[in-house]
N, C-alpha and C positions, 0 to 999 in steps of 0.2 A: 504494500500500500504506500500509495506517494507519503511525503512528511506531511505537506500542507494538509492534507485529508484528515489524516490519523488524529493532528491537533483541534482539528476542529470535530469529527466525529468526537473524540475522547473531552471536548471540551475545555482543554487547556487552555486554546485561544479561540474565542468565542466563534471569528469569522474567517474563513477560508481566504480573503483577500490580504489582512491582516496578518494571517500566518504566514503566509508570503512573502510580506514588506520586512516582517522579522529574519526569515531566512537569508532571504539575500542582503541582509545586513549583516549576516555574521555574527547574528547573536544565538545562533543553533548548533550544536554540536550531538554528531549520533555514534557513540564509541569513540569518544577523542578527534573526532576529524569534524572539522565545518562541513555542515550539510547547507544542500539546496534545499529548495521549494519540492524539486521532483527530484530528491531521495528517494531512496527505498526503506520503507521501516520495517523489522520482520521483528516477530514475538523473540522475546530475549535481549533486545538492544538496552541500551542504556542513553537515554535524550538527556542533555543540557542545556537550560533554556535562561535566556537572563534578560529581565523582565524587570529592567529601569534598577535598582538600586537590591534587587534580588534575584536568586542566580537559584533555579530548581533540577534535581536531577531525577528523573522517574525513569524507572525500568516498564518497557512495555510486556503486560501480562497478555493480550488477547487484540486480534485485530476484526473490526466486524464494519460493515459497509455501512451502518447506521445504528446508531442507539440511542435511547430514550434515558434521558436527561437522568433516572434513576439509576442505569447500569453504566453509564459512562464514564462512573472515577472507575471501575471494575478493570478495565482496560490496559488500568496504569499503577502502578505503586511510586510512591514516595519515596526514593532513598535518602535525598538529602535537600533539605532546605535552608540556606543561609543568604544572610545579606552580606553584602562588597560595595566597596567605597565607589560613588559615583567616579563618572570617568572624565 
């Protein structure tokens, strides 16, 4: 599944355009490497997403073409959540 998709199905970032503008800014990383927009994300990765003055890293649990707002954290676990000094 592309990255833009996954963020927005799993709800991390609300809109599919959005996810986008985040990407190709370089503020996405999937296993250590800057990802695109149209990466690949496959169950087991590890995303790092940094999101203004907070930096998230979730392992993805399950990929599914659409989910309802209820099973959409289900998708992802939390490994790490810290704040970094703005840039």
């Amino acid at each position: 599944m592309r990255l833009d998709k996954f963020l927005k199905v799993s709800r991390l970032i609300k809109r599919r355009t959005l996810a986008k503008e985040v990407a190709d800014k370089g503020r996405i990383e999937i296993n250590g490497i800057v990802a695109k927009a149209s990466s690949i994300v496959k169950v087991g990765d590890e995303l790092k997403i940094k999101f203004g003055t907070k930096e998230v890293t979730v392992k993805v649990e399950s990929l599914k073409e659409t989910a309802k707002k209820e099973e959409a954290n289900s998708l992802y676990s939390v490994v790490k959540e810290e704040r970094v000094p703005a840039e």
